[in-house]
C-alpha positions as CSV (number, residue, x, y, z in Angstrom):
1,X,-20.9,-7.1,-20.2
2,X,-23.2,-4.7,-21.8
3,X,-22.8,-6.2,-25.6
4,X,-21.6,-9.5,-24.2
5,X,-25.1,-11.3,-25.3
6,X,-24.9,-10.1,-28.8
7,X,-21.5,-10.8,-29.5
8,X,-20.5,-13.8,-31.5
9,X,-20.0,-17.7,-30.3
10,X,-16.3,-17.3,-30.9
11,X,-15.9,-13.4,-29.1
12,X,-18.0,-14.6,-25.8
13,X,-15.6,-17.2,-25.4
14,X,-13.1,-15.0,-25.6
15,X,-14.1,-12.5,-23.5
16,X,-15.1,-15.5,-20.9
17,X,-11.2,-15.7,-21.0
18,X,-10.7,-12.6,-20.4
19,X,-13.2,-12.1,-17.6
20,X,-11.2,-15.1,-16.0
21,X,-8.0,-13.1,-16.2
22,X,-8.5,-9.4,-15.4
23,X,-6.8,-9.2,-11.8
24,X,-3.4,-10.2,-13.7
25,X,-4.4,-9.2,-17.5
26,X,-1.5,-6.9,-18.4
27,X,0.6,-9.9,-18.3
28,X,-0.8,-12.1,-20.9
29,X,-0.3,-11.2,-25.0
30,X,-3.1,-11.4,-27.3
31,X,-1.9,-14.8,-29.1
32,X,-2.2,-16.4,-25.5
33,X,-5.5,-15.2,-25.3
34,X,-6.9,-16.6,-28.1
35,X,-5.4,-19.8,-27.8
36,X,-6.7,-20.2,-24.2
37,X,-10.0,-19.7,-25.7
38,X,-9.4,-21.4,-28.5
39,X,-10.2,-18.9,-31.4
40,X,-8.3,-16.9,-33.6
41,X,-6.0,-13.7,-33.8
42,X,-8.3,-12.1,-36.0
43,X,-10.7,-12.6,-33.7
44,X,-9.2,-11.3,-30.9
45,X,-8.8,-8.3,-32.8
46,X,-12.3,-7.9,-33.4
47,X,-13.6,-8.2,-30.0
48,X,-11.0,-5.8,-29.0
49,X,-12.5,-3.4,-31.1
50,X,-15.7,-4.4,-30.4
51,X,-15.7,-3.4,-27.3
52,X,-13.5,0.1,-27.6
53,X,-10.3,-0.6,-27.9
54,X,-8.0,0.2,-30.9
55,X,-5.9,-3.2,-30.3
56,X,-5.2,-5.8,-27.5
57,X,-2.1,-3.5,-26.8
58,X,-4.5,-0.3,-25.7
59,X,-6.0,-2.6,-23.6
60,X,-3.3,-4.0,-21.7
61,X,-1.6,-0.6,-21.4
62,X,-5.1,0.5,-19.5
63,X,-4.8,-2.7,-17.6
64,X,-1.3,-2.2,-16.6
65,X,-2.0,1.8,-15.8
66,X,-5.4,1.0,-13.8
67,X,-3.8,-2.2,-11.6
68,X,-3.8,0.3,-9.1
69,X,-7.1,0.7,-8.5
70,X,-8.1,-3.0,-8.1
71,X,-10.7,-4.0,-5.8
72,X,-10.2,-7.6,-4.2
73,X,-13.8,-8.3,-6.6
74,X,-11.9,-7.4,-9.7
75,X,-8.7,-9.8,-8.6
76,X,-11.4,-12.6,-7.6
77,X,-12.1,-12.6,-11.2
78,X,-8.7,-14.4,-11.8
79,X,-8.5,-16.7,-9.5
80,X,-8.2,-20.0,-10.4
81,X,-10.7,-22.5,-8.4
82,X,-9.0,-25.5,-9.7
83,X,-5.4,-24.6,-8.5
84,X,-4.0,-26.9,-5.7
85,X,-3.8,-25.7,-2.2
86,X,-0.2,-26.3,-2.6
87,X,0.4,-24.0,-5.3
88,X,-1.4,-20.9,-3.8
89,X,0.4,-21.5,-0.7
90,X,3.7,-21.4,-2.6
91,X,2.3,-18.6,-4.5
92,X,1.7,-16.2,-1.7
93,X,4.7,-17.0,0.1
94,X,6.8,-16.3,-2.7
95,X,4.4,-12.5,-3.5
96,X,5.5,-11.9,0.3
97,X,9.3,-12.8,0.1
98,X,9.7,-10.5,-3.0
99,X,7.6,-7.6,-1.7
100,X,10.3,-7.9,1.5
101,X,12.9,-7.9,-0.4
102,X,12.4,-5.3,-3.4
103,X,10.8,-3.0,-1.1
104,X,14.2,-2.9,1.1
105,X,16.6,-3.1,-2.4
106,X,14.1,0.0,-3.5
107,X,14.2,2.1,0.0
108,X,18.0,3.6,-0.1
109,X,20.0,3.6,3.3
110,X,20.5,7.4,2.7
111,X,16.2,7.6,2.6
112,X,15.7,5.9,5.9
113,X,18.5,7.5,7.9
114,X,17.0,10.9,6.8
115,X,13.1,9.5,8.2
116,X,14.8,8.0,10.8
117,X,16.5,11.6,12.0
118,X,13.3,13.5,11.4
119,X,11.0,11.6,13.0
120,X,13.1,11.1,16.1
121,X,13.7,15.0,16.3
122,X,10.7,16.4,15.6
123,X,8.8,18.2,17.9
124,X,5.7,15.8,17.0
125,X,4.9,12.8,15.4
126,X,1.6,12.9,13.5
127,X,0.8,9.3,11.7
128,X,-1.9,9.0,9.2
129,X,-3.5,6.1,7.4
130,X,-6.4,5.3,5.9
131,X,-8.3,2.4,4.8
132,X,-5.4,-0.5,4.6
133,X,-3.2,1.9,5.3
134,X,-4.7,2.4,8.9
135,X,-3.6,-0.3,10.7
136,X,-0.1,0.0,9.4
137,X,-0.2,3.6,11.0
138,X,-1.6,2.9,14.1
139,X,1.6,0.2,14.4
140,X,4.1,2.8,13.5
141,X,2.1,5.1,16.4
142,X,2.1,2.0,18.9
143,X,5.9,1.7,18.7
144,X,7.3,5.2,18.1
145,X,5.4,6.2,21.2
146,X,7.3,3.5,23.1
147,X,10.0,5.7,22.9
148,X,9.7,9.4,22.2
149,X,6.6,11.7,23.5
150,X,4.3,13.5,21.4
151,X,3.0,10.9,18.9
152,X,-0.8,11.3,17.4
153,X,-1.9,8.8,15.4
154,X,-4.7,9.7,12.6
155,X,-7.7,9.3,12.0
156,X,-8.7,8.6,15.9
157,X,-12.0,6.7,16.4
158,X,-13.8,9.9,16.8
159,X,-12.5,11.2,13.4
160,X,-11.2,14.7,14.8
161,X,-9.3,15.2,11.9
162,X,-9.8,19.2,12.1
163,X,-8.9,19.2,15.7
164,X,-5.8,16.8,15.5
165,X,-4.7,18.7,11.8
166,X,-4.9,22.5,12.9
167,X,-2.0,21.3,16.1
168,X,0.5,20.7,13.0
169,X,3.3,23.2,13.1
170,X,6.6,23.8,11.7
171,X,9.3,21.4,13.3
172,X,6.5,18.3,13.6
173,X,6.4,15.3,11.4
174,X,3.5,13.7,9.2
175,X,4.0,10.4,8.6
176,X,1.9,9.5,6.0
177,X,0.5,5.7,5.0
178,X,0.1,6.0,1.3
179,X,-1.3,2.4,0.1
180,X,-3.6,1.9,-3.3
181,X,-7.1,2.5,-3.5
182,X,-6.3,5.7,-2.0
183,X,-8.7,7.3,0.5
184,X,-9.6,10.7,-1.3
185,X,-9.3,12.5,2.6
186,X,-5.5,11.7,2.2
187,X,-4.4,14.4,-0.3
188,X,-6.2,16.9,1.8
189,X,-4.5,16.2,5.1
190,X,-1.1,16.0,2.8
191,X,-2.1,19.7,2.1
192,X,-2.6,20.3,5.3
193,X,0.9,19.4,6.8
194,X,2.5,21.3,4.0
195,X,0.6,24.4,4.7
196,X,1.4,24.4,8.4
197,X,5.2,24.0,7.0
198,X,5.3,20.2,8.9
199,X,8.1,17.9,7.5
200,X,6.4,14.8,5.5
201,X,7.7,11.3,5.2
202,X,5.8,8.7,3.1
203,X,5.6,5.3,3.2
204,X,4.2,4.5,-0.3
205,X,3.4,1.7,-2.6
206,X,4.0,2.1,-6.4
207,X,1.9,2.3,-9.2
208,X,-0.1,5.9,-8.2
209,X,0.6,9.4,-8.6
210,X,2.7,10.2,-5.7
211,X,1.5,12.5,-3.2
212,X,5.2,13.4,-2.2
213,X,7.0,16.4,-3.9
214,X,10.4,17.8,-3.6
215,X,11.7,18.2,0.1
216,X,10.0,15.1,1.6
217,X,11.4,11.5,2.1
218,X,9.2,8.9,0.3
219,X,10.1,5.2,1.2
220,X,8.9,2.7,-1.4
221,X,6.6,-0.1,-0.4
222,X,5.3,-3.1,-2.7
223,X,2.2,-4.1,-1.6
224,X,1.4,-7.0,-4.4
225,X,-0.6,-9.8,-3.4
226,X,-0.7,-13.2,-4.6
227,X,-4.6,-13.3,-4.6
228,X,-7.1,-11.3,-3.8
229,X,-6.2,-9.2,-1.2
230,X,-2.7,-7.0,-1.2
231,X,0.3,-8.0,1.3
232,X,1.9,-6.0,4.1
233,X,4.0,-7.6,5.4
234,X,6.7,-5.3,3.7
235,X,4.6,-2.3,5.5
236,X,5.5,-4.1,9.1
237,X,8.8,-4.7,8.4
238,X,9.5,-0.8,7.5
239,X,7.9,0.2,10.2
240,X,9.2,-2.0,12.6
241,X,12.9,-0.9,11.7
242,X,12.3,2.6,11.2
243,X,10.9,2.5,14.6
244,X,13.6,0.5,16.3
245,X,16.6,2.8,14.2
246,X,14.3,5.9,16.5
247,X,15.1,4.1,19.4
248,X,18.3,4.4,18.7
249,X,18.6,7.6,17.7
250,X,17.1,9.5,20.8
251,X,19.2,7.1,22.7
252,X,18.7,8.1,26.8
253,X,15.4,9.3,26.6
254,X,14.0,6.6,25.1
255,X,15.5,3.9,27.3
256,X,13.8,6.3,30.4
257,X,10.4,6.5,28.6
258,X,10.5,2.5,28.3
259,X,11.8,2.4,31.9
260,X,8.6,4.5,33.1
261,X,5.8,2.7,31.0
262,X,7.1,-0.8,32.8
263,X,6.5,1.0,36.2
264,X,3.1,1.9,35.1
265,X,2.6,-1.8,34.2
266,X,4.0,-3.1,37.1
267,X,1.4,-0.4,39.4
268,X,-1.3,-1.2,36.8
269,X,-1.1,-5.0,37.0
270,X,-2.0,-5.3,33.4
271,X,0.4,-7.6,32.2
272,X,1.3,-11.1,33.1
273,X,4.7,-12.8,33.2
């Protein structure tokens, strides 16, 4: 944008092209580029030099390592506003059905017995997300405290972080919601856990430098949207069966912790049937 008024008739189209594609730019080589804006391969090459780049291809490789960090405003750039209501419908159905099912062909059996074990063993459950990754958390702290005691979900609405980190201790469990466009609190409460010697478990989506390390369980999550905004619905459906294969696993105690929370409902009155 900063040379985008001097450059020439031929490069502005171009880089209008290019503007119009940057939420899915990796994707795209520079001969399709330059026909969809109607210009030349040599000109291509000089606008990608223009503006920094050696070639198209040290571009696209910054595109493709940077997708990460995409706002929804950088994805709104390529969206289409002539596409049918049909098509993005189709579109974001299909972006969900495929994050379902590569994030469960990615997360091995092996992984999610282990997260399963630890979390229903351990002494405490400590469940952190942050910005997307918050609600997601909160879930996995709605359900796992159905059924086992000792669950904290962080960050509370006071944002005690201090006061809820420095009860970690050896033998508890941090769960940890580790989505893109990463909050820059969550590699300090990761340090956290692993100083108080807590057992961590990640749910995760691809693409960033993992917080994980040796020793923990991370369980892949795609998180790829078909528009602006990433997709979830992978996220629930983890968390939903990690929480149900806990329910399993502490067995008894669980069925008498869900046994006493429908008496309390039943003396509350805060439920209708």
């Amino acid at each position: 944008m900063a040379v985008y008024e001097t450059l020439p008739p031929g490069e502005q189209k171009l880089a209008d092209t290019v503007l119009a594609r940057l939420g899915n730019l990796a994707s795209y080589s520079a001969t399709e580029l330059a026909a969809d804006a109607s210009v030349s391969k040599a000109t291509a090459a000089r606008f990608f030099r223009r503006i920094g780049y050696k070639s198209f291809e040290h571009a696209r490789r910054q595109a493709r390592t940077e997708a990460h960090l995409a706002s929804p405003l950088y994805a709104l750039a390529g969206i289409n506003s002539k596409e049918r209501k049909s098509d993005a419908l189709s579109r974001h159905l299909a972006a969900d059905l495929r994050n379902l099912s590569e994030s469960f062909r990615q997360s091995d059996s092996a992984v999610l017995e282990a997260a399963t074990r630890q979390i229903a063993r351990a002494a405490r459950v400590h469940v952190v997300g942050m910005r997307n990754g918050h609600f997601v958390g909160s879930y996995a702290a709605y359900l796992l405290a159905q059924v086992r005691d000792d669950v904290v979900s962080l960050p509370n609405a006071a944002m005690t972080l201090a006061e809820d980190l420095v009860s970690l201790r050896r033998g508890d469990v941090l769960l940890v919601v580790d989505f893109r466009r990463r909050s820059a609190l969550l590699q300090k409460i990761v340090d956290a856990g692993r100083q108080a010697g807590a057992q961590l478990v990640f749910l995760a989506s691809p693409g960033m430098p993992p917080l994980s390390r040796a020793g923990d369980i991370a369980i892949p999550c795609l998180t790829d949207g078909a528009s602006i905004f990433d997709s979830y619905v992978a996220a629930v459906s983890i968390v939903n069966y990690l929480c149900a294969a806990v329910a399993k696993d502490v067995g008894r105690k669980g069925r008498q912790r869900l046994e006493a929370i429908e008496v309390l409902h039943e003396s509350l009155g805060d439920i209708r049937h």
